[in-house]
N, C-alpha and C positions, 0 to 999 in steps of 0.2 A: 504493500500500500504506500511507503514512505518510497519507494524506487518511484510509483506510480506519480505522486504526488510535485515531486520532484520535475514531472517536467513541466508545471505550470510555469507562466510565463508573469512577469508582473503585473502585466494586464489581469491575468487570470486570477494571480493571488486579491489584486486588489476585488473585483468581482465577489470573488469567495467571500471578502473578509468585508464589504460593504452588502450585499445581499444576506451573510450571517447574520448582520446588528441589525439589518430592515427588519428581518423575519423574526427577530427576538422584541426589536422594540412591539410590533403591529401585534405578536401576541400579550405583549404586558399592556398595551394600549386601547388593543382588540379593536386595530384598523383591518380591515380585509383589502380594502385598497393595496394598503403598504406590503400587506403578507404576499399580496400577487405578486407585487415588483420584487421585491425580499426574494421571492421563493424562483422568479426567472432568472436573476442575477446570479444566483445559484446555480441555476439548471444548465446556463448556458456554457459556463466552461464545464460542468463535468461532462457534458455530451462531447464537445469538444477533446476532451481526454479519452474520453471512450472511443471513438473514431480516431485518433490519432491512434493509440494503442494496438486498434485492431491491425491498421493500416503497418503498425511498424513491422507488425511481425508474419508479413503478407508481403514484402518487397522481398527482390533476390538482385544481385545484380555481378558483372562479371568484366574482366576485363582482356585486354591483345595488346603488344606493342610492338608496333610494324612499325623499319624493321626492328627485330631484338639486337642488333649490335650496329654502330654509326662512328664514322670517324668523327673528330673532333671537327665541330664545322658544320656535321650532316646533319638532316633533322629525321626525325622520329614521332611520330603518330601514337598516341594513346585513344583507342576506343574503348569507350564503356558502353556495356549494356544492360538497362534498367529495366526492369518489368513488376507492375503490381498484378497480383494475383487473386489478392480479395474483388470480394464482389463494389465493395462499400469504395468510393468512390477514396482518395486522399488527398490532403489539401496539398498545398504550395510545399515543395520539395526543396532543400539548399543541400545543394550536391559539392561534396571537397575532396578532392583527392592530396592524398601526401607524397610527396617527393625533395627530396634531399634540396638544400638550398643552394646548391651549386648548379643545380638543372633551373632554378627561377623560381618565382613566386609559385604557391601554392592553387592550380584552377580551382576555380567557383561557376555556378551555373547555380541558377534557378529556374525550376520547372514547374509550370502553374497548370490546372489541369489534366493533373494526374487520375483519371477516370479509371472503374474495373477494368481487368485485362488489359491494362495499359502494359505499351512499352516502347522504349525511348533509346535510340543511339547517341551518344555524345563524345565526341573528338577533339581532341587538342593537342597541340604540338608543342615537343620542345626540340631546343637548338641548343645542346649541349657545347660548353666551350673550355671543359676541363673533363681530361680522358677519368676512366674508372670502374667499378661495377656498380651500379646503382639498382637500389629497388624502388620501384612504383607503386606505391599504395602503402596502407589499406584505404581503400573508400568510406568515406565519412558521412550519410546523410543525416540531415534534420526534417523530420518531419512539422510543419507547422498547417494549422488550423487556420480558414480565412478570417476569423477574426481574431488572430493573433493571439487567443487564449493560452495555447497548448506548442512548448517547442519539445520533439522528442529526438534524441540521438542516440545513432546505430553504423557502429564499426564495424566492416565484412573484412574476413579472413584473407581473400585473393589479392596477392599481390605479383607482381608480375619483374620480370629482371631486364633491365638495359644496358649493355657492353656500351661504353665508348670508348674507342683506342685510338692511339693515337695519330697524329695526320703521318699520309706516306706522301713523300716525294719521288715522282718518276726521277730514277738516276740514270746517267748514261751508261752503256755496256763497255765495258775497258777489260783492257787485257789482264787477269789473275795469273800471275807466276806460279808454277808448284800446286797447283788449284786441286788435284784430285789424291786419292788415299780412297783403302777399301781392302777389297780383293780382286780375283780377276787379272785385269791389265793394268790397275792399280796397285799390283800386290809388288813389284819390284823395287817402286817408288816411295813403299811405306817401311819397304823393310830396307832400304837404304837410309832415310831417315831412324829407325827407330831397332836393327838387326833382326835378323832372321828368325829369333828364335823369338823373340819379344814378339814378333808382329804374327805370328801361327797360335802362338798360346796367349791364354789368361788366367789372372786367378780365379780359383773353385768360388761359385756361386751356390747356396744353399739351392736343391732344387735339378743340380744340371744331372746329367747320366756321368755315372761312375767309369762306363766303359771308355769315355773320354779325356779319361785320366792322363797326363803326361808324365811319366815317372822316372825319366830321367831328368826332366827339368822340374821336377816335386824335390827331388835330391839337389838339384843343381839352386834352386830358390830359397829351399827349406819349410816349404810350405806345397801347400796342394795345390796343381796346378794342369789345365785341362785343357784339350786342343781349340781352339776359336773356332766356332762355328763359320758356315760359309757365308759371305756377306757378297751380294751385288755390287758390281760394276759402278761405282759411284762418289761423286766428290759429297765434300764437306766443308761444314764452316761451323766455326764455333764463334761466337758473338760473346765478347766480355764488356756486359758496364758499367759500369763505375760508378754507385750509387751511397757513398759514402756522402754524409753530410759534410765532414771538414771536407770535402772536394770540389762542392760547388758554392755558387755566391747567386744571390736575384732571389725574387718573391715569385710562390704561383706560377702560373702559365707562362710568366715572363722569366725564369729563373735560369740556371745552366745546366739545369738535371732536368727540365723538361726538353732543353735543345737535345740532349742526347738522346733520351727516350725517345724522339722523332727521328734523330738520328739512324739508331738502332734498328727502329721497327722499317724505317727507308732502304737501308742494308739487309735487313734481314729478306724482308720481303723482294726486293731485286734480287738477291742469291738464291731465293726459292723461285721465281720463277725459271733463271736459268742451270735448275734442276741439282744444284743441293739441297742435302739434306743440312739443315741449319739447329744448332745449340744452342740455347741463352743459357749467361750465366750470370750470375746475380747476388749479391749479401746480401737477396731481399728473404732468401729460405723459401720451406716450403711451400708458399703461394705463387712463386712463380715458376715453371713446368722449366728442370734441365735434362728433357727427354729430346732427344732428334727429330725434330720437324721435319719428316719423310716425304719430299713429294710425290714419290712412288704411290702414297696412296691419295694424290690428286692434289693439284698445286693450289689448288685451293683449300685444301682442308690443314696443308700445312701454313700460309698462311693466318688463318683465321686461328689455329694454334697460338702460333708466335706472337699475334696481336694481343689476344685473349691475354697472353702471361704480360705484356708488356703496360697493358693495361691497369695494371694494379700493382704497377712497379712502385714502392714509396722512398722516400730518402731514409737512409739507415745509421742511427749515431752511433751506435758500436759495431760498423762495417772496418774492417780492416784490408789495405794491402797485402799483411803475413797471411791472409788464409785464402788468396786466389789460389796460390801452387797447390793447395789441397783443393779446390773446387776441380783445378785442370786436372787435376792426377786422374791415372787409367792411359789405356792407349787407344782409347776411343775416342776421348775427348784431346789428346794432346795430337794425334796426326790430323791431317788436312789444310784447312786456311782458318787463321785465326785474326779478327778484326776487332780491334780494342778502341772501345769510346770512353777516353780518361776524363778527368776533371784536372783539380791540382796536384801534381804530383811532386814531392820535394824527390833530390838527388837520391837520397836510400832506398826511397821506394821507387823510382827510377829502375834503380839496379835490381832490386826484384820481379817490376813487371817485366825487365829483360831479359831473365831468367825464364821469362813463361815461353820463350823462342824457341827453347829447346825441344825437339819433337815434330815441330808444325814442319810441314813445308813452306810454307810462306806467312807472315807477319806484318797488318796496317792496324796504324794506330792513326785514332783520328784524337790529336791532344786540345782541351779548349783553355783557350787563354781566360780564363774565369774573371780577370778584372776585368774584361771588358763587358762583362754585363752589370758591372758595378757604375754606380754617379761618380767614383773616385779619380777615374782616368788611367792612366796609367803608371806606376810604380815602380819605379828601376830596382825592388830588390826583385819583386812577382818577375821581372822583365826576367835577369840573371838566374831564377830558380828554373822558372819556363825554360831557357834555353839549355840551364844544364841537366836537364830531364832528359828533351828531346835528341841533346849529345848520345847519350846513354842510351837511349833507344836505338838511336842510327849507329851509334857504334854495335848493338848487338844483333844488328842486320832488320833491324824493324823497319819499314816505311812508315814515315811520319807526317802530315801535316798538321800543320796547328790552325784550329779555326777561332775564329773571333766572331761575336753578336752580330749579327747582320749580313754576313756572308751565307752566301746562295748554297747548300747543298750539293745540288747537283756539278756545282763548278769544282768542289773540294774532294766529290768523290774524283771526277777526272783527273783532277791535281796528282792525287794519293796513287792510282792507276799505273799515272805515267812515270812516277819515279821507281829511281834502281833503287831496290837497299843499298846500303852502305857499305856494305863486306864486299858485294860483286864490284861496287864504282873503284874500292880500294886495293879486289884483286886486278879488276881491270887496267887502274891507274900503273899497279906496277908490272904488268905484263907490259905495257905500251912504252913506259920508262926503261923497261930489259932491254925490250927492242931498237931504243935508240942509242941506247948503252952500246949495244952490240954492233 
């Protein structure tokens, strides 16, 4: 009854509590005039409650969002569908849906005219402009009476999920050095990087067949160790980035760890279409997928992967450089092309992500000059760190460029493309010095 009572309206209460004192005074007075109006002022909101009432619990309502996933940018469709079912007509509807404040204000609609067997489609749009997984809903309405006696509210369970990920840029196709690893026609390539025996076996996995045992390299490792399965004909890339808080500088959507995030998903996605199978890796843990985005099962589904994980990439204050070399470690993850989107890197950690070279066939780093998305300008120690990073990297045969806030993408991947590593310019340079020596 006190649930019941609850949804009058102040209108309603006032009614109540002036048609109670009519109807008490007109009996201590023994007006019959007054007891009528007394006893309508009464009458009229609780019938109002009573139609409200019936009505609330005689709505159903449901929801779609087309599509379920939208770049940053795209827009997105929410339909709702509303249906009364009671007979008994319901008054004026105030329809709200809830959605995260970063999708926009919260929609409102009001529907008048809600008759038996009624039902209603209602649509709206949002233009999401900050990637993520968001949920839509629950649905929120108000039932109200036409004459405002009675407000009743009722939360439906359906809520529905929205992917926004990140914006991709078309990049240009450039020539990848060292690009392929696998088995197959790949398998001479891998085992010259990584030796023979390394690149045929691995360690025992709970699960694998026993007959697959290797036992002279179980003796030769000290552990259990079993022949690699056959792997398709096929390149790789493994995507590392860089999602440590001390490595980026900027707010929100304008910040230096959302440039990379677009980055990344830019990269990622041009290397799936030209049929790698592509890796994220991440200090963001479990929530982001470090499984191989196979386009063997449709280049479209490995994209829509990669986005999906990059989508809910966040910044991470206790991300460290010491525990890349453990995320890389395996020789699944360290052979093929590995493309690295850094933030700030001082000179130590420099020499560590240089370290991550070893194994891959080839090595791009895409490094961001993080003060330039700062108001500060530019800073000759950041200047001198910057550059002694990017030594480091070129000297451990990395391709390196460095991008700065406002530079084009698709210009830096061609940049990065075109350059030799550093070890080939520096065996080059002295083959061509012998030569004139000689």
């Amino acid at each position: 009854m006190n649930d019941a009572l609850s949804g009058l309206t102040r209108r309603g209460w006032t009614f109540l509590a002036v048609g109670g004192g009519a109807v008490l005074a007109a009996v201590l007075a023994g007006q019959r005039d007054v007891l009528r109006v007394g006893l309508l002022l009464v009458v009229v909101p609780a019938i109002s409650l009573m139609v409200a009432l019936r009505s609330r619990v005689r709505l159903a309502a449901s929801r779609s969002v087309e599509p379920p996933r939208v770049s940053v940018g795209e827009r997105a469709t929410v339909r709702l569908q509303l249906a009364n079912s009671a007979r008994i007509p319901t008054g004026v509807l105030l329809v709200e849906d809830s959605i995260p404040f970063t999708l926009g204000a919260r929609p409102r609609f009001v529907l008048d005219h809600v008759w038996s067997r009624f039902r209603r489609d209602v649509t709206y749009s949002i233009d999401p402009v900050v990637r993520g997984r968001y949920k839509v809903g629950p649905l929120t309405v108000r039932v109200t009476d036409p004459f405002g006696m009675v407000e009743l509210r009722r939360a439906f369970s359906d809520v529905g999920t929205l992917i926004v990920t990140p914006t991709v840029h078309q990049l240009p196709p450039v020539r990848l050095v060292g690009e392929w690893s696998g088995s197959g026609e790949s398998r001479p390539r891998a085992i010259a990087a990584a030796g023979e025996e390394d690149a045929t076996i691995r360690a025992y996995r709970i699960g694998d067949d026993m007959r697959r045992v290797h036992w002279r390299a179980t003796a030769h490792h000290g552990e259990l160790m079993v022949r690699r399965e056959e792997q398709p004909w096929q390149s790789r890339a493994t995507l590392l980035l860089d999602t440590r808080t001390s490595g980026h500088t900027g707010e929100g959507i304008d910040s230096s760890l959302e440039w990379s995030v677009t980055a990344a998903a830019s990269v990622g996605v041009h290397l799936a279409e030209r049929g790698y199978a592509v890796r994220l890796v991440t200090d963001h843990g479990g929530a982001v997928s470090t499984n191989w985005h196979d386009p063997a099962s449709g280049p479209g589904d490995a994209k829509v992967s990669l986005l999906d994980a990059l989508a809910v990439v966040q910044p991470q204050r206790d991300a460290s450089v010491g525990r890349w070399p453990d995320l890389l470690s395996g020789a699944e993850a360290a052979t093929g092309l590995l493309v690295g989107v850094f933030g700030r890197l001082t000179e130590p950690e420099a020499h560590v992500v240089a370290g991550l070279r070893q194994g891959s066939t080839a090595a791009l780093a895409v490094v961001l000059d993080v003060m330039s998305w700062t108001s500060l300008g530019e800073n000759s120690r950041e200047q001198v760190r910057l550059t002694a990073g990017v030594q480091v990297l070129r000297s451990a045969g990395w391709n390196v460029i460095v991008a700065k806030r406002g530079e084009h993408l698709a210009t830096l991947w061609e940049r990065l493309g075109l350059q030799r590593p550093a070890v080939q310019a520096q065996a080059a340079a002295g083959v061509s010095t012998g030569r004139e020596a000689s």
